[in-house]
ROTI-866277 format. One record per residue (C-alpha): residue in one letter; residue number from 1; x, y, z. Coordinates in steps of 0.25 Angstrom, whole numbers. Example, Ala and Ser with C-alpha at 12.3 -4.5 7.8 and 13.67 -1.06 7.14 Angstrom:
# ROTI-866277
+---+-----+-------+-------+-------+
| r |   k |    px |    py |    pz |
+---+-----+-------+-------+-------+
| A |   1 |    49 |   -18 |    31 |
| S |   2 |    55 |    -4 |    29 |
+---+-----+-------+-------+-------+
This chain:
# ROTI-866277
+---+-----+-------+-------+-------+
| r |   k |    px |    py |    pz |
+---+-----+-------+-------+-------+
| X |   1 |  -313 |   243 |   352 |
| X |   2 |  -315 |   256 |   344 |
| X |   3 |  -309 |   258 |   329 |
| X |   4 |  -308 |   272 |   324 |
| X |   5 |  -304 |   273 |   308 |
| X |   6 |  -302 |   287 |   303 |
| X |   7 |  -301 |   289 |   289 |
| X |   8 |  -292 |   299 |   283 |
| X |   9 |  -291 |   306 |   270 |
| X |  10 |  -277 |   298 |   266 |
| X |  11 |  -276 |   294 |   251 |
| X |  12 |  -289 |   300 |   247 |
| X |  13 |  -296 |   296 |   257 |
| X |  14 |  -311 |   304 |   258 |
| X |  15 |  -323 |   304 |   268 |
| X |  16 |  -332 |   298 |   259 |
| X |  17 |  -322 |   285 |   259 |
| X |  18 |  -324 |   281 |   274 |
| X |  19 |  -335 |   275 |   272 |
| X |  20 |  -333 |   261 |   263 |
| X |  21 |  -318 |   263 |   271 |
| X |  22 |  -326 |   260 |   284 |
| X |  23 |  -329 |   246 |   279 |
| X |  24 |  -314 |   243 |   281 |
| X |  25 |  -319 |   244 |   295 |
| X |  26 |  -331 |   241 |   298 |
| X |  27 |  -332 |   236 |   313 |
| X |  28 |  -342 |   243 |   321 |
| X |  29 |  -332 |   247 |   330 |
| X |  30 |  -324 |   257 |   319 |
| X |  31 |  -327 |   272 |   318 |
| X |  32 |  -323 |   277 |   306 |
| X |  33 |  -319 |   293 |   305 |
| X |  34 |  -315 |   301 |   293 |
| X |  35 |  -305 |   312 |   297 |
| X |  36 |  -303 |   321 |   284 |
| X |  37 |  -292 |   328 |   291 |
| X |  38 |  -285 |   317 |   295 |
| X |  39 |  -285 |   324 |   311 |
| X |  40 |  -283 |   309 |   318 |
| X |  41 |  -271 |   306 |   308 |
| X |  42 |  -264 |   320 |   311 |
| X |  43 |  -267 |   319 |   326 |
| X |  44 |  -260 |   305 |   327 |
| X |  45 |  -248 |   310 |   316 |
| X |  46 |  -247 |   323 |   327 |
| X |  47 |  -248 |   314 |   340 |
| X |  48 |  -240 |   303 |   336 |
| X |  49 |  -229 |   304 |   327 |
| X |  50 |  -230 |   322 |   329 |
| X |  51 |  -234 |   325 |   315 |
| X |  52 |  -242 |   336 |   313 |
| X |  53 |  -244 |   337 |   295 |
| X |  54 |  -248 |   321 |   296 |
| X |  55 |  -260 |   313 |   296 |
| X |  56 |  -258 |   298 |   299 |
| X |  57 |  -267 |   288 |   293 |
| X |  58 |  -267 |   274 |   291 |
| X |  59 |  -265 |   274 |   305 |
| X |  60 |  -268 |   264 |   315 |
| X |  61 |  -269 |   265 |   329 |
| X |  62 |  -275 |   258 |   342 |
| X |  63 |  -277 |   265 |   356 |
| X |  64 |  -279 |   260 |   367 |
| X |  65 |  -293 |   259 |   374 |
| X |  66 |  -293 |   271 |   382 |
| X |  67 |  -288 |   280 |   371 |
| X |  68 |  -296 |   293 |   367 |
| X |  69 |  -292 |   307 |   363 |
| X |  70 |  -291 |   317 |   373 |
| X |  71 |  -288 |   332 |   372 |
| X |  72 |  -287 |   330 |   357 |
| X |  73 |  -277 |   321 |   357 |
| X |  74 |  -276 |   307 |   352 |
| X |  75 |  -276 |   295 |   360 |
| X |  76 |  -260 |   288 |   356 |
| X |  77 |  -264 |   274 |   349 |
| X |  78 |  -257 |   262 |   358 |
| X |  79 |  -255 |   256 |   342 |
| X |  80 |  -253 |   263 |   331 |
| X |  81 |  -249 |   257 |   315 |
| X |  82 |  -249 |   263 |   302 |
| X |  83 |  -248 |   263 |   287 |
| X |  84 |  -239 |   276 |   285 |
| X |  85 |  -227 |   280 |   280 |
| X |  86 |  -216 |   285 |   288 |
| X |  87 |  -222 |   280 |   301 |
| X |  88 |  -215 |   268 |   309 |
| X |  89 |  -215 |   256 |   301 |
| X |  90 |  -218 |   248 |   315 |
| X |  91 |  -232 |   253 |   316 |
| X |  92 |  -235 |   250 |   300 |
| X |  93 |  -250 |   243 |   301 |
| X |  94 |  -249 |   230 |   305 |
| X |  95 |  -265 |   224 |   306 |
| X |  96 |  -261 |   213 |   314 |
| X |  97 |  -253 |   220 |   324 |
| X |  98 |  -262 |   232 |   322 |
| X |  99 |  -273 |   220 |   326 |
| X | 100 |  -267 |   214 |   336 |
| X | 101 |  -263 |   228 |   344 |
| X | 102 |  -277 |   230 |   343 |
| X | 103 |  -281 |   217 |   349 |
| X | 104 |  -270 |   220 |   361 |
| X | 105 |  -275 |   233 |   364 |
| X | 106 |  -291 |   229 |   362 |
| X | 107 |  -288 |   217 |   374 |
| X | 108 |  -281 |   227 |   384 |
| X | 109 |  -288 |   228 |   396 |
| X | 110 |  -297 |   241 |   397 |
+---+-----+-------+-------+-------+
């Protein structure tokens, strides 16, 4: 399993913060990025939901094993929750289901 956590410049948010943030996510296996111009939030606001003046944030996704980028664009997330306005209130996060999608597609078969 691999966690990527990109951190954002939402409610102001600065680099020199992702450091004591990463201790919300400590586990070896998470790579914590800092994306000043939010680029991962506007790719997936453009790819998803066709929005180009929106970055998303507080954004949670899972893939499935195989995904990667290719040609610059972003692998589609099999899962996908959130805690933003205006987007389906369906998919508002929900850790234990959120957990337990992530156990489901963590024991698929490679």
């Amino acid at each position: 399993m691999a966690v990527y956590v990109v951190w954002v410049p939402e409610l102001g948010g600065a680099e020199h913060h992702v450091a004591g943030a990463t201790q919300l996510m400590s586990d070896p296996r998470v790579r914590h990025y800092w994306d000043q111009d939010e680029l991962v939030g506007k790719s997936y606001a453009k790819g998803l939901f066709s929005v180009d003046d929106f970055a998303l944030w507080d954004f949670y996704m899972l893939f499935d094993r195989d995904a990667t980028w290719r040609d610059g664009r972003e692998p589609t997330p099999r899962v996908w929750m959130h805690q933003l306005q205006g987007l389906e209130p369906e998919r508002r996060l929900d850790a234990d289901r959120f957990a337990a999608e992530a156990a489901r597609l963590r024991a698929k078969p490679n």
